[in-house]
Each structure stands twice: as structure tokens, then as C-alpha cells.
MOPAC internal coordinates of N, CA, C and O (Angstrom, degrees):
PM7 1SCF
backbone

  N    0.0000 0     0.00 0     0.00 0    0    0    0
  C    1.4409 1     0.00 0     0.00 0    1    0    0
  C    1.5255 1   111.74 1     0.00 0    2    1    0
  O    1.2310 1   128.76 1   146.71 1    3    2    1
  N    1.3784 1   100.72 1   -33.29 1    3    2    1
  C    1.5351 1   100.77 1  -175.22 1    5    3    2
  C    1.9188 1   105.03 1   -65.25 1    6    5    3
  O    1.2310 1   128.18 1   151.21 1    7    6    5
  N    1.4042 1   101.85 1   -28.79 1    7    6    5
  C    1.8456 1   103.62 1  -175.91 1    9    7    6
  C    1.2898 1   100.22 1   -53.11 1   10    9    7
  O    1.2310 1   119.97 1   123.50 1   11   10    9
  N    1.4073 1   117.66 1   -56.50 1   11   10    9
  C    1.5451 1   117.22 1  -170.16 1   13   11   10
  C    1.0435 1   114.59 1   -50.44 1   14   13   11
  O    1.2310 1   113.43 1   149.08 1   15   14   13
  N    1.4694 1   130.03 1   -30.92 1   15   14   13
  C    1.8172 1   121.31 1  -170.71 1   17   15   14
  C    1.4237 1    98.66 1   -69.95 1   18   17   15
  O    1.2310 1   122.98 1   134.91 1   19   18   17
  N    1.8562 1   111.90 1   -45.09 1   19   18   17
  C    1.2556 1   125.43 1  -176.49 1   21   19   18
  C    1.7743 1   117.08 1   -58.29 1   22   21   19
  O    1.2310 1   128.93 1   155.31 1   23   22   21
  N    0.7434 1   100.40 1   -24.69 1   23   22   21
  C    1.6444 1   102.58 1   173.07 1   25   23   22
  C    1.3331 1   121.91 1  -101.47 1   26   25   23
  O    1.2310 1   124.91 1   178.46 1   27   26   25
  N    1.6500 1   108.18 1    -1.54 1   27   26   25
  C    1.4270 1   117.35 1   172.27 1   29   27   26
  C    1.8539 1   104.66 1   -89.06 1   30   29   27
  O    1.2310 1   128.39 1   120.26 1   31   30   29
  N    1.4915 1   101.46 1   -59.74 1   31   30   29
  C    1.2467 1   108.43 1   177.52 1   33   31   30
  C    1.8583 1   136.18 1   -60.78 1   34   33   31
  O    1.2310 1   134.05 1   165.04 1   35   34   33
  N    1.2961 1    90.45 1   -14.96 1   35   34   33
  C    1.2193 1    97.02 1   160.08 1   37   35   34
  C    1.8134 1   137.29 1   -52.81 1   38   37   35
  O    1.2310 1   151.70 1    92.00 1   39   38   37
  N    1.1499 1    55.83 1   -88.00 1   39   38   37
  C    2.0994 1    91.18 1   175.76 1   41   39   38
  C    1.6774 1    90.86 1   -58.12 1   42   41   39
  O    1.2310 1   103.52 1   125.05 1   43   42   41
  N    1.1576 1   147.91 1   -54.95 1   43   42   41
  C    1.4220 1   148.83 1  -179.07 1   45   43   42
  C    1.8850 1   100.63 1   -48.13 1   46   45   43
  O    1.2310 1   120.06 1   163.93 1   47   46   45
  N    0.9798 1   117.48 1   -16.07 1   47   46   45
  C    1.7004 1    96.84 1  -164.23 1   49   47   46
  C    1.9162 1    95.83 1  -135.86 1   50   49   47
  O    1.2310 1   124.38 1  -165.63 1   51   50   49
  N    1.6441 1   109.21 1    14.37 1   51   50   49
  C    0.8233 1    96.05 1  -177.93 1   53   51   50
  C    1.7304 1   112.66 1  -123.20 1   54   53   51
  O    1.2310 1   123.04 1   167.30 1   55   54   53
  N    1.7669 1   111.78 1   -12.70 1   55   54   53
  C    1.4346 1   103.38 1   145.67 1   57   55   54
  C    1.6664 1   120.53 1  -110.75 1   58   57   55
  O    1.2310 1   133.61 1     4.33 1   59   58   57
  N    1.1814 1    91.29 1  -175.67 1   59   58   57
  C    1.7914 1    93.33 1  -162.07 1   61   59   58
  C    1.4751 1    89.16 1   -88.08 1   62   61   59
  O    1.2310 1   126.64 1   -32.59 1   63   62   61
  N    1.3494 1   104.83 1   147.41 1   63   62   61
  C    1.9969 1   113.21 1   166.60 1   65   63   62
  C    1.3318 1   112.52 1   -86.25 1   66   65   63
  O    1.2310 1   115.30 1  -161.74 1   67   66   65
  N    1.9450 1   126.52 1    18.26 1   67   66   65
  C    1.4338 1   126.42 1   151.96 1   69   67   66
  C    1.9307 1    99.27 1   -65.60 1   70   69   67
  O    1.2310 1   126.62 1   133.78 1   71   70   69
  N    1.3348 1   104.87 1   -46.22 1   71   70   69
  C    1.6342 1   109.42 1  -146.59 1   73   71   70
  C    1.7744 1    98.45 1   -93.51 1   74   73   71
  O    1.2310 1   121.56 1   175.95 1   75   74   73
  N    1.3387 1   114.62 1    -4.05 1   75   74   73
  C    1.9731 1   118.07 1  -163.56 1   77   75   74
  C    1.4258 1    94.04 1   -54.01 1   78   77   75
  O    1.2310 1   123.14 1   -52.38 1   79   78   77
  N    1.3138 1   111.58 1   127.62 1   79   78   77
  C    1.5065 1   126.58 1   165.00 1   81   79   78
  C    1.5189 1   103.00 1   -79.01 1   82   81   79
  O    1.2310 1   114.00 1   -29.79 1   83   82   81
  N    1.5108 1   128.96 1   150.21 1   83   82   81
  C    1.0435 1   143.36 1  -172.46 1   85   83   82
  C    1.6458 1   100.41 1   -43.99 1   86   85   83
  O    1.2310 1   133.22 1   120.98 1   87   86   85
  N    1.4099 1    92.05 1   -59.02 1   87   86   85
  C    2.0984 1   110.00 1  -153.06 1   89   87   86
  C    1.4306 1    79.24 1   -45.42 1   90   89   87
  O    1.2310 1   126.77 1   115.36 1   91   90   89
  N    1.5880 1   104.59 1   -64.64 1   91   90   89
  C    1.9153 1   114.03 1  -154.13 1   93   91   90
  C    1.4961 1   106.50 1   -22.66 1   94   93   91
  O    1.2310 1   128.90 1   112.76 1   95   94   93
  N    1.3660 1   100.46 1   -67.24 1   95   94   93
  C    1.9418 1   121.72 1  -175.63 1   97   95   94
  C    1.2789 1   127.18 1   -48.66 1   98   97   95
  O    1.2310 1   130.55 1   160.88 1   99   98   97
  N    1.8660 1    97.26 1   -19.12 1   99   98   97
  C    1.5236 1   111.27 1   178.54 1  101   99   98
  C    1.4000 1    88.12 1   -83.59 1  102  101   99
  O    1.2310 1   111.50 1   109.14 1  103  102  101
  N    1.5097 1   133.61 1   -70.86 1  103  102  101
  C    1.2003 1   140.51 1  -136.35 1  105  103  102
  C    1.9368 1    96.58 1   -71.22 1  106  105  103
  O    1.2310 1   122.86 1   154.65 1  107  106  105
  N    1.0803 1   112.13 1   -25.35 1  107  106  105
  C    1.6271 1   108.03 1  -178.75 1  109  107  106
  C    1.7231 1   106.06 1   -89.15 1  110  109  107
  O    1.2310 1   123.51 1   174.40 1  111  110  109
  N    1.4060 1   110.88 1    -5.60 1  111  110  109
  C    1.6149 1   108.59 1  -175.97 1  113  111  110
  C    1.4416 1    83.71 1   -83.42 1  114  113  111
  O    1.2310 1   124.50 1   126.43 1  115  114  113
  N    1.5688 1   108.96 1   -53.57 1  115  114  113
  C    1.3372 1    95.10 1  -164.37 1  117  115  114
  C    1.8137 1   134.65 1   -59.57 1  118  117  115
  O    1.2310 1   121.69 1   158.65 1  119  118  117
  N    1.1715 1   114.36 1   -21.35 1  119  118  117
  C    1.5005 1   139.83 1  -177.74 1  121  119  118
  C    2.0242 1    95.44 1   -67.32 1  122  121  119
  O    1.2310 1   133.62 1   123.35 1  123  122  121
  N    1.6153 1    91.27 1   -56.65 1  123  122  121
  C    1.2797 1    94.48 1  -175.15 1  125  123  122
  C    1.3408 1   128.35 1   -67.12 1  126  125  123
  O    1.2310 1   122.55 1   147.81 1  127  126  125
  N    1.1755 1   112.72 1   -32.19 1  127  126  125
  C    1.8175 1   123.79 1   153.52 1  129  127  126
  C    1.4501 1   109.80 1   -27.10 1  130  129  127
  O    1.2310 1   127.70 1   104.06 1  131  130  129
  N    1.6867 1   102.79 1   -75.94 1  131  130  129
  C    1.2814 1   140.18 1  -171.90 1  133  131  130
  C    1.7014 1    83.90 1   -30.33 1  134  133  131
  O    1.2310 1   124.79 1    97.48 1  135  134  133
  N    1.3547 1   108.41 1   -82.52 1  135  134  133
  C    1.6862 1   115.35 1  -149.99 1  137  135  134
  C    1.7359 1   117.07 1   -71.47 1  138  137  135
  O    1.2310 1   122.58 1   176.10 1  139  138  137
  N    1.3432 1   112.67 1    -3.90 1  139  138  137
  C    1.2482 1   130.61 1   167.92 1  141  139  138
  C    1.4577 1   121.49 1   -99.38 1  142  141  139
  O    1.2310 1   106.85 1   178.86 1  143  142  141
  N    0.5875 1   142.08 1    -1.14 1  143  142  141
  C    1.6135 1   170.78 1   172.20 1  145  143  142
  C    1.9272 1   102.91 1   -82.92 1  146  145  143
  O    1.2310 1   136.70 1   112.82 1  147  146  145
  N    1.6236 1    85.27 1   -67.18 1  147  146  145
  C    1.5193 1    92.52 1   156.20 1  149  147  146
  C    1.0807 1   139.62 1    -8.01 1  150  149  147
  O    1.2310 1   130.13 1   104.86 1  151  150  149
  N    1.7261 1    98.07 1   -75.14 1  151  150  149
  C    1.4156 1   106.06 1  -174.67 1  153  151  150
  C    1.1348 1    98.42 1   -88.85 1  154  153  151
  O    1.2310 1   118.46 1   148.05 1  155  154  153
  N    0.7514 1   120.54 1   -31.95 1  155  154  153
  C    2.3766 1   111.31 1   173.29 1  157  155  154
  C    1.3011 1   104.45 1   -35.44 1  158  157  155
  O    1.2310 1   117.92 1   124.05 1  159  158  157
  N    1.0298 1   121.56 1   -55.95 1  159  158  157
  C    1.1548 1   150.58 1  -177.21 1  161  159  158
  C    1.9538 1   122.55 1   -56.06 1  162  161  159
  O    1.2310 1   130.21 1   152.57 1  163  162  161
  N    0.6477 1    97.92 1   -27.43 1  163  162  161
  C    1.5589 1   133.60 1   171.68 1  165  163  162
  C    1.4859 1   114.25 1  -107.53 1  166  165  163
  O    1.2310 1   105.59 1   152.13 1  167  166  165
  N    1.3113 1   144.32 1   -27.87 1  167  166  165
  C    0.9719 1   155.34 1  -151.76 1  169  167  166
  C    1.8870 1    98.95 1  -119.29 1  170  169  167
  O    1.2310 1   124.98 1   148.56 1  171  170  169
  N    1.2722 1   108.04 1   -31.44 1  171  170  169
  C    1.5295 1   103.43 1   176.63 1  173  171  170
  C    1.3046 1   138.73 1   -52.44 1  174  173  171
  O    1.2310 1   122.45 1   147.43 1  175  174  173
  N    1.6539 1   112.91 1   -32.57 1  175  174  173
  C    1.2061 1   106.13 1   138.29 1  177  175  174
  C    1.4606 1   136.89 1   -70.94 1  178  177  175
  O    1.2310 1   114.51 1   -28.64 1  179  178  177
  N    1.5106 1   128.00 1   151.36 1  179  178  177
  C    1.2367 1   140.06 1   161.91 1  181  179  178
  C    1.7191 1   119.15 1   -41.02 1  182  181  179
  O    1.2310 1   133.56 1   -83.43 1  183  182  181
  N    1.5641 1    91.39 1    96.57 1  183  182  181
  C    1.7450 1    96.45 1  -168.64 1  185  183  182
  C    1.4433 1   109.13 1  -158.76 1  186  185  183
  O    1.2310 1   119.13 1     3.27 1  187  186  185
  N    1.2218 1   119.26 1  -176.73 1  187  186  185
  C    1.8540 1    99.44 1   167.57 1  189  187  186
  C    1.3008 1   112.55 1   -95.35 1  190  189  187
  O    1.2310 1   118.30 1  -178.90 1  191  190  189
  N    1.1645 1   120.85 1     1.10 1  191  190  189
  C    1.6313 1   104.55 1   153.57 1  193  191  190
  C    1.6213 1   130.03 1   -67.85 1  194  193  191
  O    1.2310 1   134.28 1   174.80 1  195  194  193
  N    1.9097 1    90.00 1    -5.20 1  195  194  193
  C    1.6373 1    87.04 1  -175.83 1  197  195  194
  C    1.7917 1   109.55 1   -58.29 1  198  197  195
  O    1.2310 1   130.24 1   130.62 1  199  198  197
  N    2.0933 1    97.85 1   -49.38 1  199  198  197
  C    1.5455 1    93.38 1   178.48 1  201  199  198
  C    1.5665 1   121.10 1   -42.15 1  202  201  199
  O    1.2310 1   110.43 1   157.96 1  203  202  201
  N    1.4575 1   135.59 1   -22.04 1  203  202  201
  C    1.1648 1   121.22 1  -171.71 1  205  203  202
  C    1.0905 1   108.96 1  -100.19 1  206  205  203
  O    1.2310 1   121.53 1  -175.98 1  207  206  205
  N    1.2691 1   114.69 1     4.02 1  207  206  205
  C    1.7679 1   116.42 1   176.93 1  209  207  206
  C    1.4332 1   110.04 1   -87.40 1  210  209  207
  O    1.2310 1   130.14 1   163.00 1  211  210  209
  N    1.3039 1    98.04 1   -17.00 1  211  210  209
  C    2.0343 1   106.71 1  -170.03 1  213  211  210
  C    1.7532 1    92.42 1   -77.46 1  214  213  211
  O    1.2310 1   122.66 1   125.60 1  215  214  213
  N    1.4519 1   112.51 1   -54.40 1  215  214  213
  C    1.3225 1   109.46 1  -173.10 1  217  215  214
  C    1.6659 1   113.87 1   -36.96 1  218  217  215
  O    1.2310 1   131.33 1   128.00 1  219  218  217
  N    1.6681 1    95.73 1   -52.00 1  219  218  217
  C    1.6023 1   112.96 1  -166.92 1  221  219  218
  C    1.3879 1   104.31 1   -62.22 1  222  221  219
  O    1.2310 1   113.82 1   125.24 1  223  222  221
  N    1.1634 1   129.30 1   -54.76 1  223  222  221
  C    1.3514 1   129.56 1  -177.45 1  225  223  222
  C    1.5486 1   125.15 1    -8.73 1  226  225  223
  O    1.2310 1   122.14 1   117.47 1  227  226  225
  N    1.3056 1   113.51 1   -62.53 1  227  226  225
  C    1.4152 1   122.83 1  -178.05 1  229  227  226
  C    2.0446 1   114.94 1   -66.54 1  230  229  227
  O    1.2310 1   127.93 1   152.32 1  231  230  229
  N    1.3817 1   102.34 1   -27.68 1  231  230  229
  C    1.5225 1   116.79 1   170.53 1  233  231  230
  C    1.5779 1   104.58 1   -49.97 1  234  233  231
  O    1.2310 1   124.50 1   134.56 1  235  234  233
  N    1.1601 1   108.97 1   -45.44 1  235  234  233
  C    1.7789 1   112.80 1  -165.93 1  237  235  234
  C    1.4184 1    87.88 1   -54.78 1  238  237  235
  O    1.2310 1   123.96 1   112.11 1  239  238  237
  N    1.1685 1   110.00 1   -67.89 1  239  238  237
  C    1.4094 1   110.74 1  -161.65 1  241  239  238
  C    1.7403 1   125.35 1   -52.46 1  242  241  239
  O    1.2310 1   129.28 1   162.46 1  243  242  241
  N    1.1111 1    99.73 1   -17.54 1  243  242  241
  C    1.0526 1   112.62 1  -168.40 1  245  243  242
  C    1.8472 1   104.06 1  -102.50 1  246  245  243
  O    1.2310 1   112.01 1   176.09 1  247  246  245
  N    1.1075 1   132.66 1    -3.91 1  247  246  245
  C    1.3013 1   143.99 1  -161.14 1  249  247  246
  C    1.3397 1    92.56 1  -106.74 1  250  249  247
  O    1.2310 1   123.05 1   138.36 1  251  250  249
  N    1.5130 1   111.77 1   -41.64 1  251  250  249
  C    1.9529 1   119.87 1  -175.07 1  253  251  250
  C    1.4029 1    84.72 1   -61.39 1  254  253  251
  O    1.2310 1   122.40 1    86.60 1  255  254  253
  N    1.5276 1   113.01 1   -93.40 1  255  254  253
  C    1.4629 1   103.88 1  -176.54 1  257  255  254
  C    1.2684 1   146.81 1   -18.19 1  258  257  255
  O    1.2310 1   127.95 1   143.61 1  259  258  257
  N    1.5412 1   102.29 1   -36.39 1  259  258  257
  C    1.6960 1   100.14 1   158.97 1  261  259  258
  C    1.5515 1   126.89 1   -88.78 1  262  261  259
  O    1.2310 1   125.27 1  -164.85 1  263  262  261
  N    1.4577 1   107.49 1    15.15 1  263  262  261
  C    1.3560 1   101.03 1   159.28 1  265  263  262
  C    1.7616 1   136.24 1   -96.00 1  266  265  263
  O    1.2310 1   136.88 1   150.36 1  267  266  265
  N    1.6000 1    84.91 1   -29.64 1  267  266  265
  C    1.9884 1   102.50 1   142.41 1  269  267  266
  C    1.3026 1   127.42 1   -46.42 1  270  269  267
  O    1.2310 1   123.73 1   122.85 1  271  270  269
  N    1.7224 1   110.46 1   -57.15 1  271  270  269
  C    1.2483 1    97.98 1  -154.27 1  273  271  270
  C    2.0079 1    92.95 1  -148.40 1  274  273  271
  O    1.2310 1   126.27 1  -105.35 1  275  274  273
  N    1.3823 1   105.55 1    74.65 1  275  274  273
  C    1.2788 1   115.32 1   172.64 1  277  275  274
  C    1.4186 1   133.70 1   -47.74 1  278  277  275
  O    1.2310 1   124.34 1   179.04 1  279  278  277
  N    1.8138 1   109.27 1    -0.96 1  279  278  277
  C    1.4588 1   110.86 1  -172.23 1  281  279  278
  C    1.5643 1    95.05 1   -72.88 1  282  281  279
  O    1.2310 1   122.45 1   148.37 1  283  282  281
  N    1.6351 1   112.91 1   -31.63 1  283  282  281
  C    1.2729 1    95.17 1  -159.47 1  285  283  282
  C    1.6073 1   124.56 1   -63.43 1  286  285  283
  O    1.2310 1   124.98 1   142.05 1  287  286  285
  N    1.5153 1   108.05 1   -37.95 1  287  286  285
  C    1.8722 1   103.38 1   145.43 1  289  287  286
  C    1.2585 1   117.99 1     6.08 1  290  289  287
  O    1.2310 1   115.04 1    81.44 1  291  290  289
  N    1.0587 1   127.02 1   -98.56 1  291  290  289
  C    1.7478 1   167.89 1  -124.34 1  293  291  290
  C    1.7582 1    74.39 1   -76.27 1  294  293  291
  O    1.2310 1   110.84 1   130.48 1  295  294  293
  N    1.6442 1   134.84 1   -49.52 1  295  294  293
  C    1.3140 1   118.86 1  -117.74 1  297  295  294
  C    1.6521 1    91.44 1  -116.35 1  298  297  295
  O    1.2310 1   116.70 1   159.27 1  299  298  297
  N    1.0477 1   123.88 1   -20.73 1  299  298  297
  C    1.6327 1   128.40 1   172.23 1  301  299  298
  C    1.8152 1   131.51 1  -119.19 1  302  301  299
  O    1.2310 1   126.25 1   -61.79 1  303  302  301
  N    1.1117 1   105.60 1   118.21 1  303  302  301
  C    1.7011 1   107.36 1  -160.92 1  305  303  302
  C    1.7404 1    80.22 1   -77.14 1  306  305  303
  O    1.2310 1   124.79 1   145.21 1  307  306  305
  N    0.8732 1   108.41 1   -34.79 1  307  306  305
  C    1.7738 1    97.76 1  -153.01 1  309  307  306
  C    1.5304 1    90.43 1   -56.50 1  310  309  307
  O    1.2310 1   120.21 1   126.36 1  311  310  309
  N    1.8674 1   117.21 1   -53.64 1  311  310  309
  C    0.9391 1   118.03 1  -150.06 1  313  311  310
  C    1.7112 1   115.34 1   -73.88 1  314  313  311
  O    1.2310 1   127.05 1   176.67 1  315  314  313
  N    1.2679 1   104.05 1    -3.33 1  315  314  313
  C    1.8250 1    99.46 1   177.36 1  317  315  314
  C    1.6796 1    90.80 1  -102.41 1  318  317  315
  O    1.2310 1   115.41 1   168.90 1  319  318  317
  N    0.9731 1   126.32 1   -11.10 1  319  318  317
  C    1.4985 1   124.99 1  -175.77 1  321  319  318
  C    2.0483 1    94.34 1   -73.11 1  322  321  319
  O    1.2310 1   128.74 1   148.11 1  323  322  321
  N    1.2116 1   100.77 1   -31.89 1  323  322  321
  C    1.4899 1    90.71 1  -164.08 1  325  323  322
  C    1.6483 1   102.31 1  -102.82 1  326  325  323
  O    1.2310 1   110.56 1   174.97 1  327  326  325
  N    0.9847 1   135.35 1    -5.03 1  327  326  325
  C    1.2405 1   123.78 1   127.97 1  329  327  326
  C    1.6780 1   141.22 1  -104.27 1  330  329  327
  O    1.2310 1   135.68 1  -148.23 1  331  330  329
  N    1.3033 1    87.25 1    31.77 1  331  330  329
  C    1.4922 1    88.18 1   147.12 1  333  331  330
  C    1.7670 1   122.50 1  -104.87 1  334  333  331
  O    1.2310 1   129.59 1   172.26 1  335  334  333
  N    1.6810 1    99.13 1    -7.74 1  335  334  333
  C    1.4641 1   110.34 1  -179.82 1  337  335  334
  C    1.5397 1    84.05 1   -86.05 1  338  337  335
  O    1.2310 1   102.28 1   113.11 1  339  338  337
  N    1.1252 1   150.03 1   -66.89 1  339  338  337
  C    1.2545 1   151.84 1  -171.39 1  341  339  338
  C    1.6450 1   114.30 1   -23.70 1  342  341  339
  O    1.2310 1   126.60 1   113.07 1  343  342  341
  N    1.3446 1   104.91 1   -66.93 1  343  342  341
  C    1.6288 1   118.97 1   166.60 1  345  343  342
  C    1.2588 1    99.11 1   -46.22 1  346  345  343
  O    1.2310 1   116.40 1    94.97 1  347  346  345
  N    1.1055 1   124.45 1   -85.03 1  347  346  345
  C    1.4230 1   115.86 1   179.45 1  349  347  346
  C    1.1270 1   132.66 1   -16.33 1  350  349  347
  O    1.2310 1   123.72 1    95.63 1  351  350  349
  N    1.1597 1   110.47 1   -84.37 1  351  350  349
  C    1.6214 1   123.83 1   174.99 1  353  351  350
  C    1.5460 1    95.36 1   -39.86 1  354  353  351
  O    1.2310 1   104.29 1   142.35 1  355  354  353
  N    1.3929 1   146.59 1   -37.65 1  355  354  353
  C    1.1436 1   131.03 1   165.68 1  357  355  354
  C    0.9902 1   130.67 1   -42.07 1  358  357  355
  O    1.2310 1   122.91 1   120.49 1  359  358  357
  N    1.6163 1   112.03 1   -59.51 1  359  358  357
  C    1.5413 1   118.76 1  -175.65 1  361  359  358
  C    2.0705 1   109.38 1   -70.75 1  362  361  359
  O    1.2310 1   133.56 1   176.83 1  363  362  361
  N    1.3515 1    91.40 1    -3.17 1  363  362  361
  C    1.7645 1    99.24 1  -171.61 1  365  363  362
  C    1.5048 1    88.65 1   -65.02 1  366  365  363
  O    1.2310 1   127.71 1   120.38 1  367  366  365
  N    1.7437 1   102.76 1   -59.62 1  367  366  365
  C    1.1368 1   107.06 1  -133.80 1  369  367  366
  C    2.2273 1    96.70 1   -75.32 1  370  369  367
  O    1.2310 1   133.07 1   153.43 1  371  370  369
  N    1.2800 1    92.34 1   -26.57 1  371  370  369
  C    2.1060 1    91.10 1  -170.08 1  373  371  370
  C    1.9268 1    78.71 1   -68.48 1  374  373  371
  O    1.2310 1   105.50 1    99.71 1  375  374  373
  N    1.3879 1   144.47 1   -80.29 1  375  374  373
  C    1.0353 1   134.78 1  -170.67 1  377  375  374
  C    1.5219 1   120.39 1    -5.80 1  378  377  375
  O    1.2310 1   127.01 1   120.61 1  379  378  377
  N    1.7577 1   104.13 1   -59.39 1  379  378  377
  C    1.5150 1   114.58 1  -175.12 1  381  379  378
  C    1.7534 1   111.98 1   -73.70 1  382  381  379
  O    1.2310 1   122.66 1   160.79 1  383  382  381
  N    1.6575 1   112.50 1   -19.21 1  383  382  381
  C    1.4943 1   114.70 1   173.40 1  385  383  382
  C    1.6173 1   113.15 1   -83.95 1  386  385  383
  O    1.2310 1   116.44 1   163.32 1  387  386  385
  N    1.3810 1   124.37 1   -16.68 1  387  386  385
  C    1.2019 1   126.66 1   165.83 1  389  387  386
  C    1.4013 1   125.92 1   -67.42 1  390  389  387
  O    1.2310 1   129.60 1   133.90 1  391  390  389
  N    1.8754 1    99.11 1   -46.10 1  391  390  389
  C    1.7568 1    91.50 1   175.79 1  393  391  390
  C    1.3172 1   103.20 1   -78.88 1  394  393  391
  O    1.2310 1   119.88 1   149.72 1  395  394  393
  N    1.1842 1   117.84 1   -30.28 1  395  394  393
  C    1.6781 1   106.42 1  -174.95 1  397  395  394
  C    1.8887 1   104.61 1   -56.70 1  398  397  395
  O    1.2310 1   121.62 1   153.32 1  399  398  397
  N    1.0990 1   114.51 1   -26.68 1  399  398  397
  C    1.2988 1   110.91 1   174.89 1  401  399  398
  C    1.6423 1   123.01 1   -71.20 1  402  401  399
  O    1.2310 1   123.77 1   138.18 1  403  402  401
  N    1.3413 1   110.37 1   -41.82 1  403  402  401
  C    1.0998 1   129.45 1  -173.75 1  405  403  402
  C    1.5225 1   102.00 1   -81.35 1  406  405  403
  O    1.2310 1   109.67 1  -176.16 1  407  406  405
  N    0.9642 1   136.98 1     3.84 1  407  406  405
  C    1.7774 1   112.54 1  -162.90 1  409  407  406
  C    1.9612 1    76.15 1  -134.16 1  410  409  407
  O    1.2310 1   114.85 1   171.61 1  411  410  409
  N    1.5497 1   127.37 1    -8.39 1  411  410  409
  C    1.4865 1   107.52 1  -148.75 1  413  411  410
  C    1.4580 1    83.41 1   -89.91 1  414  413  411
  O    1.2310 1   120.10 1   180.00 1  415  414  413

């Protein structure tokens, strides 16, 4: 799970959203779905990952939508800023469920 944030965040900060080709915006909605879902997913039980699942919540929705209609990318800094914190906070949170696994 942690690859997916990593293959989201990459490629996200490394071309500009003047030049994002359609596919690109599809192929990073889709990764980002993928790794947010995740933590929903992880977050469904009653835990403190639930709080970071509430944040994520609205990302899903917004990840579908950019696989329709990728202009919207291109058109809001805030809005790739907040899922790229989204991804993140994903891969934070499976990172912090692994050592907690590993060290318990």
C-alpha cells in the first residue's frame, strides 16, 4: 500500500499540471483511488485511523471524478495539494500499521 502512495506521489510532483496529458491524470486518479480506499479500508474499524479516514473520504470522490473529466486537475492548486496530502496520509498511516505490527 505504501507503493501506491509512492507511485502516486511521484509522478504527481514531477510534471507541471500546465502540460498533464489526459491519460497521466487518469492513471494518477487511478493509483490514488487505489491507495485511499486503503485507508477506508483500514480505517473501518473503530481506531485512530478512523480520524484519517474521515479526512480521506471526500478524496474518493473526487479521484472518480478525475477519471471522467481530468481538466479539472490542471484547474485547482489547492485541489491536487489536498490529495496529495490524502495519499500521503495514506501511506503514513499503513507504514504506522506495519510497525505497530511488527514491533507488537
Amino acid at each position: 500500500m505504501t507503493m501506491l502512495a509512492v507511485m502516486y506521489l511521484i509522478p504527481a510532483k514531477l510534471f507541471s499540471p500546465d502540460c498533464a496529458a489526459p491519460n497521466s491524470v487518469r492513471l494518477l486518479s487511478f493509483v490514488g483511488l487505489l491507495s485511499t480506499i486503503s485507508l477506508i479500508l483500514l480505517g473501518t474499524f473503530p481506531s485512530y485511523y478512523t480520524l484519517a479516514t474521515l479526512a480521506v473520504v471526500p478524496a474518493v470522490f473526487v479521484f472518480v471524478s478525475l477519471l471522467f473529466r481530468p481538466s479539472l486537475y490542471v484547474r485547482s492548486a489547492k485541489l491536487r495539494t489536498y490529495l496529495a496530502v490524502s495519499v500521503a496520509l495514506a501511506a503514513i498511516s499503513w507504514v504506522t500499521q506495519f510497525v505497530w505490527l511488527l514491533t507488537r
